[in-house]
N, C-alpha and C positions, 0 to 999 in steps of 0.2 A: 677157562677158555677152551672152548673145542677145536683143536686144529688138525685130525684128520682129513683126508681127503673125503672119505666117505660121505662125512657132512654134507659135501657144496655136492658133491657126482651124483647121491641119492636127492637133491634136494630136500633135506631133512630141516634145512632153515627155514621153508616153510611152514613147516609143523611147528616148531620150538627157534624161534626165534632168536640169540642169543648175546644184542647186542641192545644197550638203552638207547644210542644216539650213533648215528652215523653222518659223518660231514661228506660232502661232496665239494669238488671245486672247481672250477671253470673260468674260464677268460672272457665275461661277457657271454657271446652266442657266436662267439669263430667256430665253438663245433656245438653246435647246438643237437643235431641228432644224438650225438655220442654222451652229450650228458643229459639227457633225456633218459635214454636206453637205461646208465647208473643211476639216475635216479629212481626207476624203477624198479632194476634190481636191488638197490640199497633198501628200499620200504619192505624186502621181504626178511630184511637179516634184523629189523628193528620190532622190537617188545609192542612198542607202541610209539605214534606219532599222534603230539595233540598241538605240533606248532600252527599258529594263528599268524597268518603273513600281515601286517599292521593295516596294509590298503587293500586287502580283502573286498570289501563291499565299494566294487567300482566297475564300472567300463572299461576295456582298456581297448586301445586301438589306434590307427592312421585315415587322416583324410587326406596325408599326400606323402610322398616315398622321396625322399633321394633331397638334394641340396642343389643348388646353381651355383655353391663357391666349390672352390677348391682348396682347400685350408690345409696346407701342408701337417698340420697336427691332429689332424681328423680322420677317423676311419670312414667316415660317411663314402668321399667318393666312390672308394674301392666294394664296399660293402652293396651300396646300391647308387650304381652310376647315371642312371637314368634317374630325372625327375619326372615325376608322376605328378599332377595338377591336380589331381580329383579322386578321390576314394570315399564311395556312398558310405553313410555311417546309420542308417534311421533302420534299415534291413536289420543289419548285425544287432542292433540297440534289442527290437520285439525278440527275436531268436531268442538270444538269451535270457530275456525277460520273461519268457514264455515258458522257459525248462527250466530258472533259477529263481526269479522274482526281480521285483524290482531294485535295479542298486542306486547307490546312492550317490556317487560324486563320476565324471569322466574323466580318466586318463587317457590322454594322444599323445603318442610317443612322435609326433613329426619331426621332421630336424628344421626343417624351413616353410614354417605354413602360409608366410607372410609373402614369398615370391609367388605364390600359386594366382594366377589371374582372375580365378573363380574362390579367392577369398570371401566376396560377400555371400556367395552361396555358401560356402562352408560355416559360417556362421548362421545364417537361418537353420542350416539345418540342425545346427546343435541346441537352437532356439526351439524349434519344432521339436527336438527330442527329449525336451522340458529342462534344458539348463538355460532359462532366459535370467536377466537380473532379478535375485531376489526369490529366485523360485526355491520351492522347499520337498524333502525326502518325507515321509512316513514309510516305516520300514517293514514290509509283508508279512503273513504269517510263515515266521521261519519253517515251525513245527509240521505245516501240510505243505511247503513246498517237500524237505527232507523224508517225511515222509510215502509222497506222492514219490519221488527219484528213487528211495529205496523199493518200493511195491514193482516198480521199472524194473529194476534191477543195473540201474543206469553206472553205479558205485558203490556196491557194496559198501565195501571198507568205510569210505567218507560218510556214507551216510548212516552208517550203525554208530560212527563213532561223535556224528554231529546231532543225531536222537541223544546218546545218552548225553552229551554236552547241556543240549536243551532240556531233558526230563531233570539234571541235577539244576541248572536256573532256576525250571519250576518249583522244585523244592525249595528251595531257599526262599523263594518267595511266600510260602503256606502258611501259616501259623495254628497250631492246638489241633483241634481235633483231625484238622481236616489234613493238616501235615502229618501227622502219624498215620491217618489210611492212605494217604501215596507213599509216605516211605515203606508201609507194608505191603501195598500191591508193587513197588519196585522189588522188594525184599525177596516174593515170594515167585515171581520171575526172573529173578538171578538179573538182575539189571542195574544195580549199585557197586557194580566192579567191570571192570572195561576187559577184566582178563575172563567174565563168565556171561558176558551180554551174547545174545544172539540175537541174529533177524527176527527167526522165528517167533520168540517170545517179543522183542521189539515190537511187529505187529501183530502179536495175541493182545495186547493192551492198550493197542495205540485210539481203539476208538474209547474207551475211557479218557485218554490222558488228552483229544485232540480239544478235545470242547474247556476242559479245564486250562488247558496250555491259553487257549483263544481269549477266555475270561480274565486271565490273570497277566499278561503276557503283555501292555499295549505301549506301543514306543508312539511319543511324540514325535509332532514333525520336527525336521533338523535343516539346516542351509546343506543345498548340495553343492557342490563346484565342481570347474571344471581348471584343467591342471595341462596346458602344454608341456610335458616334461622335459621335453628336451631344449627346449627355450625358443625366443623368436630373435628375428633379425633386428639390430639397432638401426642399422645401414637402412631397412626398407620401410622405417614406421613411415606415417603422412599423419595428418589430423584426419583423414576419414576411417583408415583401418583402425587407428586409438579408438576410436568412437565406436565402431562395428565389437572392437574387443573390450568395452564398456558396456556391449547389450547382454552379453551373457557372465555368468558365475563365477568368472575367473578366480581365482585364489590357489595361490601366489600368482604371478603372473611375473615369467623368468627370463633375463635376457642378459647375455655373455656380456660381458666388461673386459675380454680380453688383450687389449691392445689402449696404451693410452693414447695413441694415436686417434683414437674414435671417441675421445671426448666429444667432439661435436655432436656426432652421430646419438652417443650413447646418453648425452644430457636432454638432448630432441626429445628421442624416445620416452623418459620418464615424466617428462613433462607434460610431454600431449595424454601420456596414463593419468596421470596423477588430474588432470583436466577431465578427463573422460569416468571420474571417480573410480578407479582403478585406486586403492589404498596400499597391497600387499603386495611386496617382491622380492623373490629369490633369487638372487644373481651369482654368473659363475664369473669369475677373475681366474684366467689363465696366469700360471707363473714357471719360472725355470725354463721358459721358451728362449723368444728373441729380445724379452723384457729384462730391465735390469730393474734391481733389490728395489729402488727406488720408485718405481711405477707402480709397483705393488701395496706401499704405502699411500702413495697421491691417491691410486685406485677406489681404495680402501676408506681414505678422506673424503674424498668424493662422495661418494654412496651418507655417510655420516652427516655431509653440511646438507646433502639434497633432501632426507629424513626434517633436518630442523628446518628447510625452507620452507618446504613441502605440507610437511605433517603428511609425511606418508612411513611407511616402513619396509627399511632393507635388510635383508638380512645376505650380508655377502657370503658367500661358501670360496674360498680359495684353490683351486685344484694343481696338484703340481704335473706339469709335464711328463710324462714320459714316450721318447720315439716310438712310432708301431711299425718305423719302415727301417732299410739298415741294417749298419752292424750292430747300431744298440739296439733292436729290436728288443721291445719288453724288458728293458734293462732298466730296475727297479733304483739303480744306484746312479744315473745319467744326472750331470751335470749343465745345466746351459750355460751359453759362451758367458754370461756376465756374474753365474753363480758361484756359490762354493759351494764345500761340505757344510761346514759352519752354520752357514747362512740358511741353509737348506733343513738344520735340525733345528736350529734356533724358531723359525717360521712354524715347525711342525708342534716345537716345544708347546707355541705361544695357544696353535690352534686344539693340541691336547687338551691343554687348561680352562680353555672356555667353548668346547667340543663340538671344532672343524668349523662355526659359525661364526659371521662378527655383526653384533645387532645394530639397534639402534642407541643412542645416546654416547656425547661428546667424552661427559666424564670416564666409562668404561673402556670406548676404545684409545682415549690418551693413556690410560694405566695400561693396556693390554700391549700396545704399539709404538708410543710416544707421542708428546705435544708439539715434536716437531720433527723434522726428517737427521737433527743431529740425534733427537735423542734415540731415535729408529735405530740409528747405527750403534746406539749404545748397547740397546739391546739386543741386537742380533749379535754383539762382541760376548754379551754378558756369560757366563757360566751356564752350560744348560740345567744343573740343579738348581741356581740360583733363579732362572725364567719360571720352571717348573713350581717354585715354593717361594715365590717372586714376597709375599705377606712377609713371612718367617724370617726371611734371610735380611728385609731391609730393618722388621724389629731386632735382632740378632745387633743390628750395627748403631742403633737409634736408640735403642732401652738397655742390652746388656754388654754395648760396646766389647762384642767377642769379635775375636779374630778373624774369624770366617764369617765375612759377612758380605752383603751388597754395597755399601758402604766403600770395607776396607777393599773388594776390589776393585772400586775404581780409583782409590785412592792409587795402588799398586800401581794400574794402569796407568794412570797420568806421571807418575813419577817415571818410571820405567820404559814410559818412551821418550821421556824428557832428557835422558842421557844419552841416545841411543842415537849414533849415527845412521845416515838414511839405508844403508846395506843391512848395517844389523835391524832398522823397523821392519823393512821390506822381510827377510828372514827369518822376524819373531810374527812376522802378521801370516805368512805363508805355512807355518809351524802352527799357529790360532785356528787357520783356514782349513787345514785339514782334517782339522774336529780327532785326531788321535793322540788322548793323551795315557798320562800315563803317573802313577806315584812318583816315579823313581826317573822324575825329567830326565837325569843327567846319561841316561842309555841314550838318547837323542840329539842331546841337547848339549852343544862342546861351550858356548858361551854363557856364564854363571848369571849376565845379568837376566838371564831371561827366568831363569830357576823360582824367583819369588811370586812373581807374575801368573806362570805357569803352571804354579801348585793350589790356586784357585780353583782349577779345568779339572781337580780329579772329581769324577766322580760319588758328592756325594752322598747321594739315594740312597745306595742302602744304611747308610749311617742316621737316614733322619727314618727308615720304617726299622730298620731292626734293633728291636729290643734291648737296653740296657744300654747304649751306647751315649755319649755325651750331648749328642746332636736329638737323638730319638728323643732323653727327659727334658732339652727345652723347648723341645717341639707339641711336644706333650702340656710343657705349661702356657706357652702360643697357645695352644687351643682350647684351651680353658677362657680365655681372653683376648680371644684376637683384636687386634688395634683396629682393622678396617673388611670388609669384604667389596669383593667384584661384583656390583651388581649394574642389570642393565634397567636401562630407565623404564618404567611401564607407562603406556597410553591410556 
């Protein structure tokens, strides 16, 4: 590692680069110039950058700015207080399609497209900008737009290093003779290594490799879509807007489930979609707000029975609260009035396991959540190793009757508050709730009965991954033969 001063004051990191990867971090776009700035100067300390952002080939943009609510959990107001009705989108579309080619799907970042009064204009025009229902992508010639931006000199960097991306595709694709004379004409212009590529040589070959790239190279058409990211209003659907958002690509097609108060509201809405042949959607479920544990399940049940009514697909994403105003601004650890710690890791536990989404189908989400809102409660009591390895732990208590099991804690459990006067519940559930445990209860913990109970809550994880341990070899024979897996139901 170089850590002279000389290095950064000569700028010598431009010359010899001395870092494989560099993270940058940021809070959304609260300072957006300032990590802009680092991320430019991060790309000169880095060897090489070949990351590929997944929604790369899109539109991205707004045809309205700002919100009409005020949602006390929301940065919208402050960020952009005015609403904006109307932002041309067909200009921006050619521009870029002009200097980049054509893409393939549209991302709108709006917060509220649905209050804009000139909603049905904004739909033609996204119609006009060829995302009508059913419309399809065929994807340009990469190779002469990259190249055309490089001869500019529009990106260097990006575009020497998206030639030779493209020149190693084309290879892979050749076969016999005709592959050994491009790997030789790459070979013999130093172009088979990202550490000895140049411009220069890039276009000494390029009119060879352009006509070959064009022959070999031909993408079928694809469904484009188009993506409000940031979701729409439940509160402002009608049966005409459903229908206007039925003319065009939609997919997913996203809308907040935050409040169960807005069942009315938020069942309207999927029905007039799901009428309007709208199939797909991604829904956010506010949690750890002014909701309690409890809403969050109905939430969750909700989206599940409208899926089987329907025949449509949800896929809920849960997002947990945190204040942006306040003393707990940004405070990763914030609890809402009806939460706990507990509750709060158990949720997290459940969403690690089946990763931050909950699909469609009955059977999945009652194993994931419960069949009913007692057994909800069971689980958010349960041990977080035991949510986390939920299989393991219930064969553990089923097939090799071991002690540590799912099983034996709830047997624990029932017993042990079955003695317990209502001060000592209160006092063993408050001691559950604060999610800190610990091997050696009794530094805590002055009443014995809670001791048996409580040695359930140690963590433990590292005992079922690290090697040699008790828990690790019959974890090991689990999975040679698991009893069952999570699966979600396919369409």
């Amino acid at each position: 590692m170089i850590t002279s001063k000389r290095y950064f004051q000569k700028k010598e990191y431009e010359k010899e680069p001395i870092f494989d990867r560099v993270y940058v971090v940021t809070l959304f776009t609260f300072y957006w110039k300032i990590t802009v700035d680092t991320i430019n100067f991060a790309k000169k300390l880095v060897k090489e950058i070949n990351y590929r952002y997944p929604e790369t080939n899109a539109y991205y943009g707004y045809m309205t700015r700002g919100c009409i609510r005020k949602c006390s959990f929301c940065a919208v107001p402050t960020l952009e207080p005015q609403y904006c009705e109307y932002i041309p989108l067909k200009q921006r579309i050619d521009e870029i399609k002009s200097k980049f080619g054509e893409q393939r799907n549209l991302l709108l970042l709006d917060n509220n497209v649905l209050a804009s009064p000139r909603f049905p204009e904004i739909i033609q025009e996204i119609i006009d900008c060829g995302f009508e229902k059913g419309a399809a992508y065929t994807e340009p010639n990469q190779y002469a737009i990259a190249l055309r931006n490089l001869q500019s000199g529009l990106n260097d960097i990006a575009y020497i290093n998206k030639l030779f991306c493209l020149n190693v595709d084309l290879l892979s694709r050749l076969k016999g003779e005709q592959e050994q004379q491009f790997f030789n004409l790459l070979d013999e212009n130093k172009l088979l290594n990202t550490k000895t590529v140049t411009k220069e040589n890039l276009l000494k070959v390029a009119g060879d490799i352009l006509p070959l790239y064009t022959k070999y190279v031909r993408k079928l058409p694809r469904q484009r879509y188009v993506d409000f990211n940031q979701g729409v209003d439940a509160r402002l659907f009608t049966e005409e807007n459903a229908m206007l958002l039925g003319k065009i690509n939609i997919r997913p097609l996203r809308i907040a489930f935050d409040n169960i108060k807005d069942i009315k509201y938020y069942e309207n809405a999927i029905r007039l979609s799901a009428k309007a042949g709208i199939k797909d959607f991604s829904n956010y479920l506010l949690y750890n707000f002014n909701d309690k544990p409890i809403d969050l399940y109905q939430r969750l049940k909700i989206n599940i029975e409208l899926c089987e009514e329907l025949d449509i697909n949800i896929y809920s994403f849960p997002m947990k609260f945190h204040p942006i105003t306040g003393e707990d601004r940004f405070n990763r650890d914030y609890l809402g009035r009806y939460w706990n710690r507990k509750y709060i890791r158990a949720i997290q536990a459940i969403l690690n396991a089946i990763k931050g989404k909950v699909g469609r189908g009955k059977e999945f989400f009652y194993k994931a959540f419960g069949e009913s809102e007692e057994q909800f409660f069971k689980i958010l009591e349960m041990p977080e190793t035991f949510i986390l390895y939920r299989f393991f732990f219930e064969w553990l208590g089923e097939v090799k009757n071991y002690s540590v099991s799912t099983m034996s804690w709830w047997n624990c459990w029932q017993e042990t508050f079955s003695l317990l006067t209502e001060q000592e519940t209160a006092d063993l559930l408050e001691i559950i709730h604060q999610n800190k445990f610990s091997l050696q209860t009794e530094l805590y913990v002055d009443n014995t009965k809670f001791s048996k109970l409580l040695s359930f809550y140690t963590n433990f994880r590292d005992d079922v991954v690290t090697q040699g341990t008790e828990l690790y070899i019959l974890k090991q024979e689990y999975d040679k033969n698991p009893t069952r897996k999570l699966r979600r139901k396919k369409r």
